[in-house]
N, C-alpha and C positions, 0 to 999 in steps of 0.2 A: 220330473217335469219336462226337463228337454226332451225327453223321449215321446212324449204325448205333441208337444210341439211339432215334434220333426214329423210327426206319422200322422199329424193335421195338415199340415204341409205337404206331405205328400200325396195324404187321398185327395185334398185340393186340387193338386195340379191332375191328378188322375184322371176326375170326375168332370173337369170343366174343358172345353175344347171352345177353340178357337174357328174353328169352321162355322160358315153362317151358308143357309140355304137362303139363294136368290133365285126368285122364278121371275124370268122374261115370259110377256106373251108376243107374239108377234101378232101383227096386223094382219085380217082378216082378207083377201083381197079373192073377187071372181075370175077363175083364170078358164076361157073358155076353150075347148082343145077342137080343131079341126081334125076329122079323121084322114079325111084323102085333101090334097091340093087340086084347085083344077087346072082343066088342061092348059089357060091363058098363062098362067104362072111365070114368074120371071125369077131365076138365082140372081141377086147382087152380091154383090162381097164387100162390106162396110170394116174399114181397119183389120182387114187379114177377115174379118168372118163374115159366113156363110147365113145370107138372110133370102127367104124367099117371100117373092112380092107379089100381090094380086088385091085387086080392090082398093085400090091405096092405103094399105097397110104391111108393114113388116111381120113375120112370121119365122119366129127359128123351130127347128125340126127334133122333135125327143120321140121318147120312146113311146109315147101315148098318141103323137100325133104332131097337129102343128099348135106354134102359143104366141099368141099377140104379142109385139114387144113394140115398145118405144126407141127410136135409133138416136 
């Protein structure tokens, strides 16, 4: 009878896991990319970084172009 015990026991702990899958969505948001800057454009430098300004709006610079940001 112990034997059946212990080998209950064991495929129990086997069989059951402790890992849970959580899925985050993140928020949806329009990020609209400027291809070229124009010629008006002004670099600022806001806490050590590199923002460029035209239209009264901040714009940091990636690989696709330029992206609105909030300073």
């Amino acid at each position: 009878m112990k034997k059946y015990l212990f080998l209950f026991a064991l495929i129990a702990l086997v069989f059951s896991s402790c890992a849970t899958r959580v899925v985050t969505t993140t928020p949806r948001t329009n990020v609209v990319v400027v291809n070229k800057a124009p010629r008006s454009h002004k670099i600022v430098v806001v806490k050590g970084k590199r923002y460029y300004y035209w239209g009264g709006r901040h714009y940091r610079k990636t690989n696709r172009g330029f992206v609105f940001v909030k300073v």
